[in-house]
KOLSESE-684729 format. One record per residue (C-alpha): residue in three letters; residue number from 1; x negated, y negated, z. Coordinates in nm, 2 decimals. Layout:
! residues N
+---------+-----+--------+--------+--------+
| residuo | num |     xx |     yy |     zz |
+---------+-----+--------+--------+--------+
|     ALA | NUM |      X |      Y |      Z |
...
+---------+-----+--------+--------+--------+
END
This chain:
! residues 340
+---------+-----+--------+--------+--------+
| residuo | num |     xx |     yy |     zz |
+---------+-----+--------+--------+--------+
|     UNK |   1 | -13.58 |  -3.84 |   6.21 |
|     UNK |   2 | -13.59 |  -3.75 |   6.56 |
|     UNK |   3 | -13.59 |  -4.10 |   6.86 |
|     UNK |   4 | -13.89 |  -3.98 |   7.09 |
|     UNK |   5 | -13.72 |  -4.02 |   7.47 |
|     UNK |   6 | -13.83 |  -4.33 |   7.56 |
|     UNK |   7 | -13.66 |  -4.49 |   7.26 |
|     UNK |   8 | -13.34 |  -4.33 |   7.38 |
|     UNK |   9 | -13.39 |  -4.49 |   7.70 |
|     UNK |  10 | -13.46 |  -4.89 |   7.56 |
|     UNK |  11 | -13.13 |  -4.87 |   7.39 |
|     UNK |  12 | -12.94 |  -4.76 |   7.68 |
|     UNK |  13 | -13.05 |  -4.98 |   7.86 |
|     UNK |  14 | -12.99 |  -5.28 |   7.58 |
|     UNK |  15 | -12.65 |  -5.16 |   7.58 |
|     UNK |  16 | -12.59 |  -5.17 |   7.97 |
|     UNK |  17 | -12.74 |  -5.55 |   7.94 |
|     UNK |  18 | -12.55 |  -5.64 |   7.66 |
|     UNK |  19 | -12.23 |  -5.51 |   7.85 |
|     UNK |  20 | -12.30 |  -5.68 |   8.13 |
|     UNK |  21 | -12.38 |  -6.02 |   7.95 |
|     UNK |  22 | -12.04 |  -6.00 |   7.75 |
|     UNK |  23 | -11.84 |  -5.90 |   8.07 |
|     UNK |  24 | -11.77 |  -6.19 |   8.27 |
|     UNK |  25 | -11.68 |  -6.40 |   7.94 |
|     UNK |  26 | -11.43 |  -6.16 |   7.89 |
|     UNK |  27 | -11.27 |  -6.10 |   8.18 |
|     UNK |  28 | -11.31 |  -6.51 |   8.30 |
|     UNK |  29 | -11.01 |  -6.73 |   8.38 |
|     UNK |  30 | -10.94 |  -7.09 |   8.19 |
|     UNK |  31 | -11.23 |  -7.31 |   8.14 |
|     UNK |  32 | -11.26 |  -7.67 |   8.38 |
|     UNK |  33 | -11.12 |  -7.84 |   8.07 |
|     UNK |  34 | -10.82 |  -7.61 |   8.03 |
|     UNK |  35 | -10.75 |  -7.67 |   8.46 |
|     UNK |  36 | -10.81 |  -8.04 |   8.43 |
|     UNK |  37 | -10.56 |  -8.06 |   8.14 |
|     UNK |  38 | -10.32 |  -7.80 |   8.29 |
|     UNK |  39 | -10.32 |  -8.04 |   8.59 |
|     UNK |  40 | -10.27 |  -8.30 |   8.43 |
|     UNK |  41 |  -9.92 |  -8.19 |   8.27 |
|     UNK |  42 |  -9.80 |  -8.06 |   8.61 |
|     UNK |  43 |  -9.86 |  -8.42 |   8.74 |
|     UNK |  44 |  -9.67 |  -8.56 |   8.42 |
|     UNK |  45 |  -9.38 |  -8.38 |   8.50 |
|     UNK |  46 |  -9.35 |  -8.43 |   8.85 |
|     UNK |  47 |  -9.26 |  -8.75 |   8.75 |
|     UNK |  48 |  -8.90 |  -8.74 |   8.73 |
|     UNK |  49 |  -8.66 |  -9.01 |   8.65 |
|     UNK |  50 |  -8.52 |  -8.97 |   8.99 |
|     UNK |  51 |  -8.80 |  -8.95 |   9.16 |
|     UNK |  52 |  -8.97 |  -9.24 |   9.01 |
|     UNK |  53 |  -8.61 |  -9.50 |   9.07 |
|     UNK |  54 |  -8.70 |  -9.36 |   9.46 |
|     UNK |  55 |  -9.02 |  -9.48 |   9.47 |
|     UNK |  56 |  -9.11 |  -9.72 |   9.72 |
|     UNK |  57 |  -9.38 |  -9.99 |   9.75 |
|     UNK |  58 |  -9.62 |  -9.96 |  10.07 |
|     UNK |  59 |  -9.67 | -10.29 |  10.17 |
|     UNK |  60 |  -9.82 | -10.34 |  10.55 |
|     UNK |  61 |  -9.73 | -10.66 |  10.75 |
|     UNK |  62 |  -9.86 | -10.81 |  11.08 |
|     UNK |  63 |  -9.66 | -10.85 |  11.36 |
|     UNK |  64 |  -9.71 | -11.11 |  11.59 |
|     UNK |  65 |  -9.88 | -10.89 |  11.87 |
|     UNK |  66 | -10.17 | -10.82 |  11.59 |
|     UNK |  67 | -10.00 | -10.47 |  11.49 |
|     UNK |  68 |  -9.91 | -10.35 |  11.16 |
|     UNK |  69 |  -9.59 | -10.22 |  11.04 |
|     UNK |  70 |  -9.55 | -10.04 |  10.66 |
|     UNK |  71 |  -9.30 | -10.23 |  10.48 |
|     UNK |  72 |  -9.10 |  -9.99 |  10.24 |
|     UNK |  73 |  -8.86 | -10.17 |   9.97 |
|     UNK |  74 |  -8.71 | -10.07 |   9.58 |
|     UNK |  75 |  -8.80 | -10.29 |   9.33 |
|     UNK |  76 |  -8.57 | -10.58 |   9.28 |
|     UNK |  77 |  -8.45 | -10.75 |   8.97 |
|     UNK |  78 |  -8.57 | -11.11 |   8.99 |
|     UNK |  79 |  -8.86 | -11.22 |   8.79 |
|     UNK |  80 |  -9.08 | -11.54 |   8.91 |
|     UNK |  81 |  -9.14 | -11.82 |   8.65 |
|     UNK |  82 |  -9.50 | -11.89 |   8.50 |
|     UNK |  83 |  -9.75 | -12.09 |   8.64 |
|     UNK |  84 | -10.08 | -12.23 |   8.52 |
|     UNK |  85 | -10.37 | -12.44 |   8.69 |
|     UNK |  86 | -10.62 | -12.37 |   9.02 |
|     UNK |  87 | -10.34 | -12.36 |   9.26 |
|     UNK |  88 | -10.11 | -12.06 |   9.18 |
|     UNK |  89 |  -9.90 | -11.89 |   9.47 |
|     UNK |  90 |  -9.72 | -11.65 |   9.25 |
|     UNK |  91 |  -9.66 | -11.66 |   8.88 |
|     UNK |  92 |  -9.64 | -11.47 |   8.57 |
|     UNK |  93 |  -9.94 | -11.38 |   8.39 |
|     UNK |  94 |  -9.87 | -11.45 |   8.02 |
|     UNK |  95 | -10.23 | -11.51 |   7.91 |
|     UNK |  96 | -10.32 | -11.18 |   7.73 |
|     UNK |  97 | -10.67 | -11.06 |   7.75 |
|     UNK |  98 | -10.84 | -10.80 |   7.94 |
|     UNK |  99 | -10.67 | -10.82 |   8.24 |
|     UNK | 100 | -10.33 | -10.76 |   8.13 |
|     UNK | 101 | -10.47 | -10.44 |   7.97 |
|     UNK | 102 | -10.73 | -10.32 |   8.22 |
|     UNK | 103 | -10.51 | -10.36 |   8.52 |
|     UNK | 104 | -10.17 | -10.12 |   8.61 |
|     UNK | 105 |  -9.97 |  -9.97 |   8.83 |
|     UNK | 106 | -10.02 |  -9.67 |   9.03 |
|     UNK | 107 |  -9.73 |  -9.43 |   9.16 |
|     UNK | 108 |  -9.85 |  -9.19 |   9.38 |
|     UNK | 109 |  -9.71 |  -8.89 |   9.68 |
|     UNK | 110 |  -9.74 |  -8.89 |  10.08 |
|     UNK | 111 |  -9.56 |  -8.64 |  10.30 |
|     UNK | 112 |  -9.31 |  -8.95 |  10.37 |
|     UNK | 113 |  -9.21 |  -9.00 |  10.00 |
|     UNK | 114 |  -9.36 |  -9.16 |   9.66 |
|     UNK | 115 |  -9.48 |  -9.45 |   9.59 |
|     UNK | 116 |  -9.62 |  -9.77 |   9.39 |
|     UNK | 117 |  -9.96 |  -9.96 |   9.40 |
|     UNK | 118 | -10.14 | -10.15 |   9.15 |
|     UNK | 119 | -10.49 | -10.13 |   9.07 |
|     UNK | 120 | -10.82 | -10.21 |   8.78 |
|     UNK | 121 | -11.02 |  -9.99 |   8.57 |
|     UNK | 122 | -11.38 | -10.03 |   8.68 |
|     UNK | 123 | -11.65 | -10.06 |   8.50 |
|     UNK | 124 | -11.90 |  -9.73 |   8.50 |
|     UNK | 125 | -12.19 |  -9.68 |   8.30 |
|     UNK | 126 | -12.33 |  -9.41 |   8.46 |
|     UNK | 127 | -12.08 |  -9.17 |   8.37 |
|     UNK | 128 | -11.94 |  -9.06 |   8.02 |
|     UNK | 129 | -11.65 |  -8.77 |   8.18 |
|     UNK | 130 | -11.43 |  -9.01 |   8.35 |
|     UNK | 131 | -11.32 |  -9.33 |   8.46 |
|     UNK | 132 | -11.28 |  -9.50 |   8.75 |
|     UNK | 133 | -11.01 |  -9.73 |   8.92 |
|     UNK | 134 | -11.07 |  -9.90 |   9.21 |
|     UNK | 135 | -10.71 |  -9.96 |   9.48 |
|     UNK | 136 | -10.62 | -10.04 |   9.81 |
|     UNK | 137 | -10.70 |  -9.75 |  10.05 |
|     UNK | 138 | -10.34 |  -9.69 |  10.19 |
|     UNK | 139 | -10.28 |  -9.62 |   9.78 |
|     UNK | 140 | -10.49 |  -9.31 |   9.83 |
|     UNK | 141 | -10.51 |  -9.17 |  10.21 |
|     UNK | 142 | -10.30 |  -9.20 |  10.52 |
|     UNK | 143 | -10.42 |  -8.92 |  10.82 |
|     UNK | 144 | -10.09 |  -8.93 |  10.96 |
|     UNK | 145 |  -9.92 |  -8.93 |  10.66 |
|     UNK | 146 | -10.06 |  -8.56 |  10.47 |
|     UNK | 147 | -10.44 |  -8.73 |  10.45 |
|     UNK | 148 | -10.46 |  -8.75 |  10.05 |
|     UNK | 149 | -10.23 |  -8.90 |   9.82 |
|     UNK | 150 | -10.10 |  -8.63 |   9.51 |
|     UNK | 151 |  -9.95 |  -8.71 |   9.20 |
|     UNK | 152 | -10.16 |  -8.97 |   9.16 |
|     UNK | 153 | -10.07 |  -9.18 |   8.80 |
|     UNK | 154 | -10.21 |  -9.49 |   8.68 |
|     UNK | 155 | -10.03 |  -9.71 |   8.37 |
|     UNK | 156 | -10.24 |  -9.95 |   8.25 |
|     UNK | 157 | -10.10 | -10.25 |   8.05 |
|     UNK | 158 |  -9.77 | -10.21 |   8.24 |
|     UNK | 159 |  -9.62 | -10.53 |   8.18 |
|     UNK | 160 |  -9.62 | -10.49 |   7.82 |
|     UNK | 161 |  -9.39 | -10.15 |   7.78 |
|     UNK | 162 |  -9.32 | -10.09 |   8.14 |
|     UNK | 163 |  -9.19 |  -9.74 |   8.13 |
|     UNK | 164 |  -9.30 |  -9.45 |   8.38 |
|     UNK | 165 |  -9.30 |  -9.22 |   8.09 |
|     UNK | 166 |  -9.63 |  -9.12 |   7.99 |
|     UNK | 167 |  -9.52 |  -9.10 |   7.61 |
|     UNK | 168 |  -9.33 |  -9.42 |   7.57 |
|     UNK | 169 |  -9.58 |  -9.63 |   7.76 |
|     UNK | 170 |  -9.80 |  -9.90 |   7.61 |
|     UNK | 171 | -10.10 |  -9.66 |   7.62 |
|     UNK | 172 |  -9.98 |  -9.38 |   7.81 |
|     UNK | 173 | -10.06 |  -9.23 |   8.16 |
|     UNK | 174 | -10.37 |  -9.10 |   8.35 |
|     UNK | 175 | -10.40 |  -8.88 |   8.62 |
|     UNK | 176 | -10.65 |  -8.87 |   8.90 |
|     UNK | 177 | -10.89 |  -8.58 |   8.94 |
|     UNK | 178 | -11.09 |  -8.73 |   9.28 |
|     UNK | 179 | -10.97 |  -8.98 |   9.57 |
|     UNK | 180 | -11.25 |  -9.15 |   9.67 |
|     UNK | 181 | -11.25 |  -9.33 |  10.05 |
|     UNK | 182 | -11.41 |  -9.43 |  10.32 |
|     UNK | 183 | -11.44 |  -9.26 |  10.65 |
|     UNK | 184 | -11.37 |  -9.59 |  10.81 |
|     UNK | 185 | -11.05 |  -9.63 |  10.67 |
|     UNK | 186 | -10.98 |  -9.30 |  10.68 |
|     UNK | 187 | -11.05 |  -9.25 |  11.05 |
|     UNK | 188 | -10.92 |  -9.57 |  11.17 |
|     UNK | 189 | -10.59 |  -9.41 |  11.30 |
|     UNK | 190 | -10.35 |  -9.59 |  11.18 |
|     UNK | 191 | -10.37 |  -9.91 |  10.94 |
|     UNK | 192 | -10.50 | -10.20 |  11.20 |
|     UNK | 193 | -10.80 | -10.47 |  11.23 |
|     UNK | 194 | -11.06 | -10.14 |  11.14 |
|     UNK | 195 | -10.88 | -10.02 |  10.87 |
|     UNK | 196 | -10.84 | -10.37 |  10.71 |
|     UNK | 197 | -11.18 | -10.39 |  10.63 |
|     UNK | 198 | -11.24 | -10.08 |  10.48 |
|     UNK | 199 | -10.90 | -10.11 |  10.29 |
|     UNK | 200 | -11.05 |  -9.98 |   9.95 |
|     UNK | 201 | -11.05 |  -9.67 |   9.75 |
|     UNK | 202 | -11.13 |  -9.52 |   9.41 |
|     UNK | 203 | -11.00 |  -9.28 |   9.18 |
|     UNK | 204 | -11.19 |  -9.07 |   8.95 |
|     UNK | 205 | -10.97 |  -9.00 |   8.63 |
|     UNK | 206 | -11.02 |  -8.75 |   8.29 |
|     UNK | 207 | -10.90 |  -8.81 |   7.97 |
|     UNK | 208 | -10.51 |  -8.84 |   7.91 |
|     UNK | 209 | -10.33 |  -9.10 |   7.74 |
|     UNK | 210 | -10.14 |  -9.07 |   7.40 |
|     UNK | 211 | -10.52 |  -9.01 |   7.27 |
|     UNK | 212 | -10.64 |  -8.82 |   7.48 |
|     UNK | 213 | -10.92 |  -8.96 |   7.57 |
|     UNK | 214 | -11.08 |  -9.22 |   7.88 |
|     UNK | 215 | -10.91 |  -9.48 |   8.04 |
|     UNK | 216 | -11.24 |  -9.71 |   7.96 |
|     UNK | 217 | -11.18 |  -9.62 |   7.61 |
|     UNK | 218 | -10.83 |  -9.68 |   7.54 |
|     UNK | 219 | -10.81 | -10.03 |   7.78 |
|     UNK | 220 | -11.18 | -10.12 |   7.85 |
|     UNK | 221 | -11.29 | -10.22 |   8.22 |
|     UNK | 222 | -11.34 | -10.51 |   8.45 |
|     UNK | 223 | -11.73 | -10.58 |   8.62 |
|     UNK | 224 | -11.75 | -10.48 |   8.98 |
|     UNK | 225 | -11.94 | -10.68 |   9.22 |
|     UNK | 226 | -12.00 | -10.55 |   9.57 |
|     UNK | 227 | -12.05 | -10.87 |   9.76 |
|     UNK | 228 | -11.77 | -11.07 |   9.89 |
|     UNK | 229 | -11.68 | -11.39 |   9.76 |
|     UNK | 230 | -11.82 | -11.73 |  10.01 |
|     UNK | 231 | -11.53 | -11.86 |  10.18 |
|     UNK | 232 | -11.46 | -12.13 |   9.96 |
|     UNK | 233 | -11.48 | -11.97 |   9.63 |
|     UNK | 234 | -11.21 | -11.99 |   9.36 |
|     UNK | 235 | -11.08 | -11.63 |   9.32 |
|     UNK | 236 | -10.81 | -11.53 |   9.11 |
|     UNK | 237 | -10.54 | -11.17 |   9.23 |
|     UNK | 238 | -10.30 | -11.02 |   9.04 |
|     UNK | 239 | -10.05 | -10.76 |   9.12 |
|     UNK | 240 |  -9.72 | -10.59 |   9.05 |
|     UNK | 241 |  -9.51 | -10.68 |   9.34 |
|     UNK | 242 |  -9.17 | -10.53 |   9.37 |
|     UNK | 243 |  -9.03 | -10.69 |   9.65 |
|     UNK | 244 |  -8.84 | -11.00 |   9.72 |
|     UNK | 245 |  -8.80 | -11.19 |   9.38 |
|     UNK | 246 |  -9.02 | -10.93 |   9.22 |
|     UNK | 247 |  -8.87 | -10.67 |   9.08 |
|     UNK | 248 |  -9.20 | -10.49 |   9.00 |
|     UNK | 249 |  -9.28 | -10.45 |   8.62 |
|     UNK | 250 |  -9.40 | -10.79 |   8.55 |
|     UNK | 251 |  -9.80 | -10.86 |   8.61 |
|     UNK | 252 |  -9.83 | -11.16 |   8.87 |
|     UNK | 253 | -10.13 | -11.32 |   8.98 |
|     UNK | 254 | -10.19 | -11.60 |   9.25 |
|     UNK | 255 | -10.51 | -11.88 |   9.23 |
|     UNK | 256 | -10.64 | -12.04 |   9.50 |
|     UNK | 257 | -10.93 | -12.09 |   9.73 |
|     UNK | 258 | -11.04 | -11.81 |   9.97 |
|     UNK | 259 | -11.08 | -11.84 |  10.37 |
|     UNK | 260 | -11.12 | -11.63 |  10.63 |
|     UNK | 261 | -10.85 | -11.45 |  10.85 |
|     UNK | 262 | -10.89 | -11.59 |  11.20 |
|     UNK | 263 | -10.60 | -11.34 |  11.31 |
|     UNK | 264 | -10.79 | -11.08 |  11.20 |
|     UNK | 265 | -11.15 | -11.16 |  11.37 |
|     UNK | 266 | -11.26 | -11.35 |  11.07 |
|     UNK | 267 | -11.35 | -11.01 |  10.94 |
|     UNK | 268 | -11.13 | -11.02 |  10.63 |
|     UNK | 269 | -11.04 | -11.28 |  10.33 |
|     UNK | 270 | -10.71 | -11.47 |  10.25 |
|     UNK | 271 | -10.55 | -11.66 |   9.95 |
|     UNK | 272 | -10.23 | -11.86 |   9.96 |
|     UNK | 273 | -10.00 | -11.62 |   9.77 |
|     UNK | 274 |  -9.66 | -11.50 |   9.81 |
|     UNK | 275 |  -9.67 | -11.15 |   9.64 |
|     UNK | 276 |  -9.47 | -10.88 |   9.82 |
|     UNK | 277 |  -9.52 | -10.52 |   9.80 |
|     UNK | 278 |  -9.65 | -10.31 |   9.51 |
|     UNK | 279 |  -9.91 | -10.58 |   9.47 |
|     UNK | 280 | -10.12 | -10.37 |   9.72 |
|     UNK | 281 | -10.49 | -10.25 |   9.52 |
|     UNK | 282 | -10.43 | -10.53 |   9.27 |
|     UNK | 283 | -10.79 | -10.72 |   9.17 |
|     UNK | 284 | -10.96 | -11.00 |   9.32 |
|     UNK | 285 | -11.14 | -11.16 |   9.04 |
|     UNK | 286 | -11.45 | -11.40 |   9.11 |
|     UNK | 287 | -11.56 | -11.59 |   8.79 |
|     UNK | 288 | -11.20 | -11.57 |   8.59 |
|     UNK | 289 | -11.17 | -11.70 |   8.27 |
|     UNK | 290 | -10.78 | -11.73 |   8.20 |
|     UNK | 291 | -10.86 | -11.75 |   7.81 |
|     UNK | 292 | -11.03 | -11.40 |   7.80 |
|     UNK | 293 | -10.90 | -11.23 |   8.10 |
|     UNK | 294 | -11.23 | -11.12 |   8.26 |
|     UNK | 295 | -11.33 | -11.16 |   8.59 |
|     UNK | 296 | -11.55 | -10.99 |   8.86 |
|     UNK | 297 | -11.36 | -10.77 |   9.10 |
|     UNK | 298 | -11.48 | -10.85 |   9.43 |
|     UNK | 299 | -11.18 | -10.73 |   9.66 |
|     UNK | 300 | -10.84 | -10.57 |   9.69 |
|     UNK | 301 | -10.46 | -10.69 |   9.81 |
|     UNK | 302 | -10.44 | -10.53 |  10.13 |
|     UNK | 303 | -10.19 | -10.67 |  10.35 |
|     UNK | 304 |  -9.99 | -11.01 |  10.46 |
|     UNK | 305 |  -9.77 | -11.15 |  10.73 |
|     UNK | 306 |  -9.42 | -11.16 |  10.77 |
|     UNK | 307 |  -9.26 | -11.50 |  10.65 |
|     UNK | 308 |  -9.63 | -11.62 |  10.58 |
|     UNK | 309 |  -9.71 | -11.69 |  10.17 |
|     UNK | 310 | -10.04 | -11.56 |  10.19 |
|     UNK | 311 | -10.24 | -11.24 |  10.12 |
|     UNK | 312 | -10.53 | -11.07 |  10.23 |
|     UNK | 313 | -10.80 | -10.86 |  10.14 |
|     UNK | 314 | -11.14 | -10.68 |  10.27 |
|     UNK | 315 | -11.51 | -10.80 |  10.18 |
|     UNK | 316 | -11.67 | -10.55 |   9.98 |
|     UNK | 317 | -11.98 | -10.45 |  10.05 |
|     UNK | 318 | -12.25 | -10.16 |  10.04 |
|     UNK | 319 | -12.02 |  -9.93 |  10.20 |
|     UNK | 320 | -11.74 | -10.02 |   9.92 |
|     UNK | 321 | -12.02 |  -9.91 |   9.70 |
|     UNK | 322 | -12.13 |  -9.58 |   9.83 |
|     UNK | 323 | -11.77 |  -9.50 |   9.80 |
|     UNK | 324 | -11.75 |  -9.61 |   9.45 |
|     UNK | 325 | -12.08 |  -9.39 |   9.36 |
|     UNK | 326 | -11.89 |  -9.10 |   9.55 |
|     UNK | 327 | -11.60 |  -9.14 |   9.30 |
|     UNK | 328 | -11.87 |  -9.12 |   8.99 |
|     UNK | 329 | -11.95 |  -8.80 |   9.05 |
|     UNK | 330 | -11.70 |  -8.59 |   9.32 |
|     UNK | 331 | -11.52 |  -8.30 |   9.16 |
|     UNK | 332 | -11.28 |  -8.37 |   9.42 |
|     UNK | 333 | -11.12 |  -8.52 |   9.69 |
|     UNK | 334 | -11.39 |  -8.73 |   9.90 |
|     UNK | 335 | -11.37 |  -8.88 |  10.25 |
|     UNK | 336 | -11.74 |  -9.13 |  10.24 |
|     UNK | 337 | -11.96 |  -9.24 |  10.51 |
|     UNK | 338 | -11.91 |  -9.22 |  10.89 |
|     UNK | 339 | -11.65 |  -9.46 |  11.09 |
|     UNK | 340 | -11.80 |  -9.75 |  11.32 |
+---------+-----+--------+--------+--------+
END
């Protein structure tokens, strides 16, 4: 049977739509999921031995003419003893529940070197591709400094196996996809009074772990709350400080009653405390209940004073929470808001 022309024609030009449907699949690179994972591995094994043993806390200290100085230091051997009560300057944590779990260190890279943090999984509902973890924002950004922080690794439940190697640790590691931080940190130059109170960050994180799934759904998270807690208010921090008589693997926490830094303008909050560095992003928890291990995070270690047993941390507040809703849905690095 002979096709008339115009039939001819239709399937010619099927065919020339079919080819250039089918193209681009075939000649397209690897899919977001095979870069996130890929990514993922390369940060893994950046993570060397050596390079984790060189790893230094980031701890800044205020001098007596109101500047700050970074305080680098290698974990130490000692451990502190445990403690127990409302008036807690710097004990173990041996109470189990969700915060031994939900919070964990953080090793991260600047131009200068790598280094430790701690920080808290967050709790997000809104998103089902990631989760969060809120730090201190010199654990994720410094302008002078390469802007950015790479490599960066939390390991949650640290205390328990604390090991730097993704497979033999309690849960394994995640890796960070986004930085999230504010534009008032972030354009403070240089870590002073502005940049205290804007001394947050959060990282966005895909699956990874020994299950590979979420953080949220191998540790759980802790509530959020973006108003500061009234000066008065029973709050309780923890941290992994590996400094002085901390030798960093051991989960700390301090309890005591918050007040205002009058050093600081009154424009930040304080707790008697003596963790050193490498506490620096651990929690503030508002409404802590030591048998279960939740709490409220309501604010971040930030920074203390030479000699001085106490630590200090910035009021959260609506622009803590834009940069926390930046976070939920960057695809990448984020710099949030404008600088006063």
């Amino acid at each position: 049977m002979r096709r008339s022309r115009s039939t001819a024609a239709a399937l010619l030009t099927m065919l020339a739509l079919l080819t250039v449907s089918i193209a681009p699949v075939a000649a397209g690179g690897p899919s977001g999921e095979a870069k996130a994972k890929a990514k993922h591995q390369r940060i893994v094994k950046y993570w060397t031995a050596e390079r984790i043993a060189n790893a230094s806390t980031r701890d800044f200290v205020r001098n007596a003419d109101g500047s700050f100085s970074m305080i680098k230091a290698r974990p130490n051997k000692g451990k502190p003893g445990g403690g127990g009560g409302h008036n807690v300057i710097g004990a173990s944590w041996n109470g189990g529940g969700a915060i031994l779990k939900i919070s964990g260190k953080v090793l991260f890279t600047m131009d200068s070197g790598d280094y430790i943090c701690s920080g808290t999984v967050a709790k997000d509902a809104s998103n089902n591709d990631r989760s969060i973890v809120v730090s201190a924002g010199h654990c994720a950004y410094d302008a002078a400094d390469g802007g950015f922080a790479r490599n960066w690794t939390f390991y949650p439940e640290f205390d328990t196996s604390p090991s730097y190697d993704c497979p033999t640790a309690k849960w394994g590691c995640w890796t960070a996809t986004a930085l999230a931080v504010h534009n008032g940190f972030a354009q403070a130059g240089g870590f002073n009074t502005q940049a205290t109170t804007y001394d947050w960050s959060f990282a966005a994180l895909g699956t990874g772990g020994k299950a590979g799934n979420l953080l949220e759904q191998a540790v759980g998270t802790l509530p959020i709350s973006f108003s500061a807690p009234a000066v008065g208010a029973q709050t309780f921090n923890f941290g992994y400080p590996a400094a002085g008589k901390y030798h960093g693997s051991d989960l700390v926490y301090c309890a005591d009653q918050v007040f205002l830094d009058p050093q600081n303008q009154n424009l930040t909050l304080g707790i008697d405390c003596d963790m050193t560095g490498g506490s620096s992003g651990g929690p503030w928890l508002a409404g802590f209940v030591s048998s279960t291990g939740i709490g409220t995070v309501d604010s971040v270690n930030s920074y203390g004073y030479g000699g001085v047993k106490k630590e200090y941390g910035p009021r959260f507040n609506s622009t803590t929470q834009a940069t926390f809703n930046a976070a939920v849905s960057a695809s990448g690095n984020v710099l949030v808001g404008t600088a006063p």
